[in-house]
N, C-alpha and C positions, 0 to 999 in steps of 0.2 A: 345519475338522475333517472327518474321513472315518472311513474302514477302518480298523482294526487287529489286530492280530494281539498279543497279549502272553503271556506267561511269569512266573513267581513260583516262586523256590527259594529254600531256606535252605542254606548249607554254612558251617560257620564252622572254619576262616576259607576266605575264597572262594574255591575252587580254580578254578571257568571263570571267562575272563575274554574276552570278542570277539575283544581283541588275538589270541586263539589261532584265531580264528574267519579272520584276515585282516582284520580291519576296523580303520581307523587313526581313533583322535579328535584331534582338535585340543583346545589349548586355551582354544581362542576358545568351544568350544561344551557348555564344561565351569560347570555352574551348582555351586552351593552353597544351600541355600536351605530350610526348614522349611513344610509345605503341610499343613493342617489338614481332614481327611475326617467329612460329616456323617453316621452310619450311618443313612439312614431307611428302611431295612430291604425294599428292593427294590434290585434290579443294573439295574433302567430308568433311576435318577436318578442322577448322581455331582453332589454337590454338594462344594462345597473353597472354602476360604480359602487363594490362592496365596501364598504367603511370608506369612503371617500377616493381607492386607491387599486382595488381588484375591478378589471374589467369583466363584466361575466356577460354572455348571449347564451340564451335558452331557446329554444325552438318548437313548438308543439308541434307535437309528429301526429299527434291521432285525440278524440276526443270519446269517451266514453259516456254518454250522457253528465250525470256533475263530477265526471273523472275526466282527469286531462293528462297525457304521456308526453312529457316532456325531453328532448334531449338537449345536455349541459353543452356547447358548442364550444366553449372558451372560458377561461374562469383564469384570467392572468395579472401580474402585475404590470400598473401605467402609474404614468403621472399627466395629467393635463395640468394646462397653464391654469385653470379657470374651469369649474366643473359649473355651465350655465348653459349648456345645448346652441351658444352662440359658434360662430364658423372656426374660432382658432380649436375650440373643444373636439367638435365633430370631426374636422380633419385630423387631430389625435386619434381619436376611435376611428377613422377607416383608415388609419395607418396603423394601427395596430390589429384590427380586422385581417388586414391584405394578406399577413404572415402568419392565419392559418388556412385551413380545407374549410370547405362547407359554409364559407362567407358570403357567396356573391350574389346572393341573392336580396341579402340584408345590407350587403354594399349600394346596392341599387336604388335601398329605400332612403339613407341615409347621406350619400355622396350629392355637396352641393347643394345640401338644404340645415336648415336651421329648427331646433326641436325645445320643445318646454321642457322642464326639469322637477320633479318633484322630488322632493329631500323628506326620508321618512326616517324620524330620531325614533329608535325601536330599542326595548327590551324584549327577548326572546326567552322561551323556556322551552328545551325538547327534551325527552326519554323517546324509549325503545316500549313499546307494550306488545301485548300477544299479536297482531293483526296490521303493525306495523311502526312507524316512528312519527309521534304526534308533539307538535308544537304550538304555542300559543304565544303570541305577541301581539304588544303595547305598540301603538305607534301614533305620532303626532306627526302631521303631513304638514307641508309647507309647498306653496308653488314660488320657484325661483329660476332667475333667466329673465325676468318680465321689467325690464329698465333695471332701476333699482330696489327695485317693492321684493320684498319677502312676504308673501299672505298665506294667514294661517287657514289649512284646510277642514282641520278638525281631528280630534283625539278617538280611536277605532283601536278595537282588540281582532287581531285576527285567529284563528286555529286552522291548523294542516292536520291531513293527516296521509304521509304516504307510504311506498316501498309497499304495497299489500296488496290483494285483490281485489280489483273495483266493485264487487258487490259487497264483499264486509264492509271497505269501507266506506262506501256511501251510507249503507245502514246505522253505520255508530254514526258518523257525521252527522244523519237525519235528526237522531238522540238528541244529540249534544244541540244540534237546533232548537229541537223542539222546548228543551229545557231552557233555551234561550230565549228565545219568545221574542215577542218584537219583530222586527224589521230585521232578515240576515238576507246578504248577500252574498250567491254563490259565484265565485269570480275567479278567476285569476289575477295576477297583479298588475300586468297592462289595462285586464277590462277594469279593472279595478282605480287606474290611477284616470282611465278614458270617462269612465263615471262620475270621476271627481270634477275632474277637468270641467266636463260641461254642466256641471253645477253652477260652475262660477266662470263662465265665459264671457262674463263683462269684462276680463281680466284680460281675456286672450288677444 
């Protein structure tokens, strides 16, 4: 895990698309796959269940003006009873938390409290280019955890671009903005699902 650079727009239906950028994906490096976001209401922690079933904690070490250094803390297999940030979940995730290094500070945020869930159904596309490894993903957000209600967030294309050095790539990322146009949001994915979130805090 490193640097990155990321992006967050809504256009429905998506009119940029990289391809127009010059950048060609394969599709070897084309996922499919549903990743489950814990809101515990700081953009230091991104905590996520990858495909429903990988627990992963990310940490921001350092922030570079719109680059963010991130380090991977944990990236393992679990199984929760119920993936809904209600108490039988969370006590899964800081029982699995306990049994590495460099937890306890995210143990602190999360032990004994109860978190909203956002479920992002994504199509992902990455390659490798000169400057670093960029990718672009489809995502449909859902807020779930909240009784029974599953409510839909709204359909967003995100672009990363990381592994590189923060001056290239904020420059290309600026590009690719600008051919965007419209409304883009430079975010990470906690400030990102924290901006959703109180969108629609009639919910919460």
């Amino acid at each position: 895990m490193g640097r990155e650079v990321r992006i967050f727009f809504q256009d429905t239906p998506m009119k940029f698309d990289l391809s127009q950028f010059g950048v060609k994906f394969s599709e070897h490096y084309t996922r499919d796959e549903a990743d489950y976001y814990y809101h515990l209401g700081s953009k230091k922690y991104g905590l996520k269940r990858r495909g429903g079933y990988k627990l992963e904690l990310k940490v921001l070490e350092k922030e570079e003006g719109k680059c963010g250094k991130w380090e991977k803390v944990i990236h393992t297999d679990t199984r929760s009873p119920k993936i809904n940030g209600r108490m039988e979940d969370m006590i899964d995730i800081a029982q699995t938390l306990k049994n590495f290094k460099n937890t306890q500070e995210v143990l602190k945020v999360i032990e004994g409290r109860e978190f909203l869930v956002v479920e992002a159904r994504k199509k992902r596309h990455q390659v490798f280019i000169k400057i670093g490894t960029i990718e672009q993903t489809d995502l449909e957000m859902f807020l779930i955890g909240v009784g029974d209600e599953r409510i839909h967030l709204g359909n967003f294309r995100s672009i990363c671009l990381e592994d590189g050095q923060p001056n290239e790539m904020i420059e290309y990322m600026e590009r690719i903005a600008k051919e965007v146009g419209g409304t883009v949001w430079w975010m990470s994915y906690p400030e990102f699902i924290s901006m959703l979130l109180s969108s629609h805090d009639k919910h919460l």
